[in-house]
N, C-alpha and C positions, 0 to 999 in steps of 0.2 A: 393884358387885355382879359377882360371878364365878361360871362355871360349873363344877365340876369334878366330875371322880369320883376314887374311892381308885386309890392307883397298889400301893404297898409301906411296911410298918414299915422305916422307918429301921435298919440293919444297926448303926451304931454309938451307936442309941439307941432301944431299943426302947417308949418312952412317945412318939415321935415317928413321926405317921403320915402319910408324905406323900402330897398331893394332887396331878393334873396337870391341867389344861386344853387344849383343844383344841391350842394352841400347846407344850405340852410344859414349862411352867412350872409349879413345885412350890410346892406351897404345906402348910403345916405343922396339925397338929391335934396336940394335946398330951393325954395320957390322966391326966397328972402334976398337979402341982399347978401348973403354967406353963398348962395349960388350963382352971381352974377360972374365970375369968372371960369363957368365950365364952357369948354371950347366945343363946337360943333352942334351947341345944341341952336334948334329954329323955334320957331313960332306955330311949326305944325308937333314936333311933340311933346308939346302943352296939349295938344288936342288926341292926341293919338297912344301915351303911353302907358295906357287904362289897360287897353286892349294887345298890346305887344305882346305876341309870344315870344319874342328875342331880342332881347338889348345888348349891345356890347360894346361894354366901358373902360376906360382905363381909370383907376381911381387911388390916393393916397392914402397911407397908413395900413395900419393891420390892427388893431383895437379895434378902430372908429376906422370906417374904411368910407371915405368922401368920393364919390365922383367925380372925376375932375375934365373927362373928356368923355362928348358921345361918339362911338363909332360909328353906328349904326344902328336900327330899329327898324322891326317890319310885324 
């Protein structure tokens, strides 16, 4: 489990919304069909992850670090 918040859409992929962590390490959320399998997430945050000050995800890899589950968001 990781904590982040929204950083920036991706400049050379705009379905690609990077995440950062305290440490500055990016991690990926997909608005595509490459994100159609992250678990927990709703339809409120699509509307609300602008403004989170706390995400926390559980996410694949360590290169390219995906999101793959939302824990929570406030």
């Amino acid at each position: 489990m990781k904590s982040i918040k929204f950083s920036l859409v991706n400049p050379n992929d705009e379905c690609d919304l990077i995440f950062i962590d305290n440490e500055k390490n990016k991690y990926h959320i997909f608005t595509d069909e490459r994100g159609r399998n992250i678990q927990n997430i709703d339809k409120d945050f699509w509307d609300k992850f602008f403004f989170c000050k706390l995400i926390k995800v559980e996410y694949q890899g360590e290169q390219k670090r995906i999101v793959t589950r939302i824990i929570s968001y406030k």
